[in-house]
N, C-alpha and C positions, 0 to 999 in steps of 0.2 A: 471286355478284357479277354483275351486267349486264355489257353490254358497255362503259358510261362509266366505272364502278369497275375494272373490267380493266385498261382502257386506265392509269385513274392509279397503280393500282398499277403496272403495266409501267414506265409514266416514274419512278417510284419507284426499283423494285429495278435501274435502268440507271443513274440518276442517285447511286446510291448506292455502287454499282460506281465511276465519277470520282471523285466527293467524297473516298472511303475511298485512293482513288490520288495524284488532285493536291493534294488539300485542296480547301476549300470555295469560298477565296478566291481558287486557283487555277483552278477551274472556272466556264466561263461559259453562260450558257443557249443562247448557240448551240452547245455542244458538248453539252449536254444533249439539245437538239433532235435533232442530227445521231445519236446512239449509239440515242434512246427513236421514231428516224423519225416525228419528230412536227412540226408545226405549231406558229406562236409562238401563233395564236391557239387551237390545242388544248391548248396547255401552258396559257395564262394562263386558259384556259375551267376547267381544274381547280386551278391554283395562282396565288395574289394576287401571289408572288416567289420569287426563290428562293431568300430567309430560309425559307418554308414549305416548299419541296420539301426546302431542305436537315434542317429539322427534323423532316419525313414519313421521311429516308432513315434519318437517325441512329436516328431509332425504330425502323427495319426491321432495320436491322443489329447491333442493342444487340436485338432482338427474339429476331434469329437465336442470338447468344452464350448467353441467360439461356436460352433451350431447350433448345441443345445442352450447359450445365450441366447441367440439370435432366434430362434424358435418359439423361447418364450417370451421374448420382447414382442415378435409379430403378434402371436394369439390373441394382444391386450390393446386398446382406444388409448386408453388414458394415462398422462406421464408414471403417475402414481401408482396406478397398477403395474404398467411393466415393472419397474422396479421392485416392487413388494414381490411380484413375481422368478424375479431375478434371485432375491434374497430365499425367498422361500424354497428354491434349487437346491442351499445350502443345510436347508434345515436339519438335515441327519447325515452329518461325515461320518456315523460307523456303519451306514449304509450307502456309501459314495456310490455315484455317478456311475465312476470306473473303481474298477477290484484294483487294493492296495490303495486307495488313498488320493487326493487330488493330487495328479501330477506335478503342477506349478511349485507345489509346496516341497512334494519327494527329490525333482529336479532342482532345485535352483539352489537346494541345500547340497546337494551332491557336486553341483557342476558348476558353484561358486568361482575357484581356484584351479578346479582341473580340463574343464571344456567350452573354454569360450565362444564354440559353435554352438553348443548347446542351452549356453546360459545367454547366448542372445535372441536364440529362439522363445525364449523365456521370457525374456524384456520384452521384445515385442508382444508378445501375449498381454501381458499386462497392461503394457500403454495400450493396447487395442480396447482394452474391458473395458479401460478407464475413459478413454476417449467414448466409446459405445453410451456408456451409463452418463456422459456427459451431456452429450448430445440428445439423449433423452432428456433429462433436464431440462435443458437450452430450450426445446418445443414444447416442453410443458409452460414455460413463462412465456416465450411466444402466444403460447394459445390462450395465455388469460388463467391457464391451470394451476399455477406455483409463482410466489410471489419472488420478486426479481432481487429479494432480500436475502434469496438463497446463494452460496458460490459452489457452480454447478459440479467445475473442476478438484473442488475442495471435499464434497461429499463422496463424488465418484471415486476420489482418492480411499478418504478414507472408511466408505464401504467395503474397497476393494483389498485395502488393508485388514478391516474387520473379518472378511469372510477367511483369506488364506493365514490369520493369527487363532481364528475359530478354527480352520480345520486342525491345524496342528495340536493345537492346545485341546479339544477335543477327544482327539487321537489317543493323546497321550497319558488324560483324567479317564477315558473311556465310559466320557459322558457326555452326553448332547445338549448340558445344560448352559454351557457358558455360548453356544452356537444361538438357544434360544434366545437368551436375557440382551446377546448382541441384536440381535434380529427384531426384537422387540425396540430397543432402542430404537433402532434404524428408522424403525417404522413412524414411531411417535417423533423423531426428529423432523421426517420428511413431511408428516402431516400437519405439524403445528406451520408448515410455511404453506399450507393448503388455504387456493382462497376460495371465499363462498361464489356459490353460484346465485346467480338472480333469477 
């Protein structure tokens, strides 16, 4: 990256730090200015408004999440691990990921009704998780690993419902108990369709 791409990236990942905190609608460019130490005319030099930064940040942040998925999917052999793995990412939303909160859940309540660019970058997120934690499945019954009595699509669902109904509802008890008692389930769900080894 030059020094011009630097820079927008910089006003990005600070601008996406707010967005992910106040909302989008709550943040205004001069508080973007003030946190990215930038200029109105270096901000408008690389962004037309801040529809754009906002939808440059929501991509950095929904960036961040599908790596850090896919990171700890790689690490693990076995269907069952990855996924426990996946789950246990979730373990403490009042120590999320990213500062302010998981995104998915801050954004798509936000930009239900007012950002349709935004809130489809959001659907896609989710169909990707879900599709991701499917497919994992899918090879665990392939491999003899999970019995085929599971539905792959069904689970992936609604893990992926339990984790962003855990973050929110977490958030907002300011307790990480109902994330646990989710995750525990989760777990003893996916392993009663566990088959033995020989």
């Amino acid at each position: 990256m030059n020094k011009g791409e630097q820079k927008r990236q910089f006003i990005i990942e600070q601008a996406a730090i707010l967005f992910n905190e106040k909302g989008i609608a709550g943040t205004s460019v001069d508080e973007v200015l003030e946190v990215a130490n930038t200029s109105k005319g270096c901000f408008y030099g690389h962004f037309e408004s801040k529809d754009e930064l906002a939808q440059a940040a929501v991509d950095y942040l929904l960036g961040k999440l599908n790596d850090r998925r896919n990171n700890t999917i790689s690490k693990h052999k076995t269907a069952i691990a990855k996924i426990s793995a996946v789950l246990d990412n979730s373990k403490n939303p009042l120590k999320s990921y990213i500062e302010g909160g998981c995104p998915i859940v801050n954004f798509s309540t936000e930009t239900d009704d007012t950002n349709p660019a935004i809130k489809k970058k959001i659907k896609e997120m989710v169909t990707t998780a879900i599709a991701t934690i499917t497919n994992v499945i899918k090879d665990g019954i392939k491999s003899g690993e999970i019995s085929n009595a599971i539905n792959p699509d069904e689970f992936a669902t609604k893990m992926m419902l339990s984790i962003e109904g855990g973050n929110a509802i977490c958030r907002v008890l300011n307790s990480t108990k109902p994330m646990q008692i989710m995750i525990k389930s989760l777990k003893a769900e996916l392993a009663s369709y566990a088959l033995a080894k020989a």
